[in-house]
N, C-alpha and C positions, 0 to 999 in steps of 0.2 A: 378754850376748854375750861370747863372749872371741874374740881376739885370734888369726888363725891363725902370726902371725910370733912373737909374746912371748910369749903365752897368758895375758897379762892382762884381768883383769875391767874394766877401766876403759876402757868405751866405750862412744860415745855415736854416734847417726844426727847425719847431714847429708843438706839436699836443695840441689840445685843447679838452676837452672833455663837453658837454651839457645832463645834466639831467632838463627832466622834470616830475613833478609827477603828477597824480591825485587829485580832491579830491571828493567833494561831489557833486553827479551829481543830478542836482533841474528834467532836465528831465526824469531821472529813478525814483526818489520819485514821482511825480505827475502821472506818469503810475500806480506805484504799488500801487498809493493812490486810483486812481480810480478801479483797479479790489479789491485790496484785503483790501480796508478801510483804517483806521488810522496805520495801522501796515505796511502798503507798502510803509510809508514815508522811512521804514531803506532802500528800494530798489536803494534807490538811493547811497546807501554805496557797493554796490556792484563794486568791481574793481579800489575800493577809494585807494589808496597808491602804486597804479601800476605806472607805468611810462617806458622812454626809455631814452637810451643814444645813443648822437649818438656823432662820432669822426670825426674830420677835419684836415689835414696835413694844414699846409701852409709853403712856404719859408719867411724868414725874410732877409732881407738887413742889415747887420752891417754900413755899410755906410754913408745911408742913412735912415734908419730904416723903411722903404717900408712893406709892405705887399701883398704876392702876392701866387695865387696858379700856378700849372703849369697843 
């Protein structure tokens, strides 16, 4: 792979990985407040601690220390 800033040969992949998570969602409580009273505040813990990851290759430039996808 070369480099599109230096057009050196000297580079290598990186993967990065992104979590993000849940938490307490204020518009699920105010729904479940309104149908099912003071007890539909937990509604809004529903799905609390969920999340996603997501992964991104990129090349790096030894060189120059560039960042770049292809």
């Amino acid at each position: 792979m070369r480099c599109p800033s230096c057009g050196s040969d000297y580079c290598h992949i990186i993967e990065e990985t992104e979590s993000k998570i849940k938490g307490y969602g204020i518009f699920k409580g105010c729904c479940g407040y309104l149908i099912l009273g003071p007890i539909g505040w937990l509604c809004g813990l529903c799905g609390m601690g969920e999340g996603r990851t997501t992964r991104k290759a990129y090349w790096v430039c030894n060189h120059c220390g560039k960042k770049f996808r292809v």
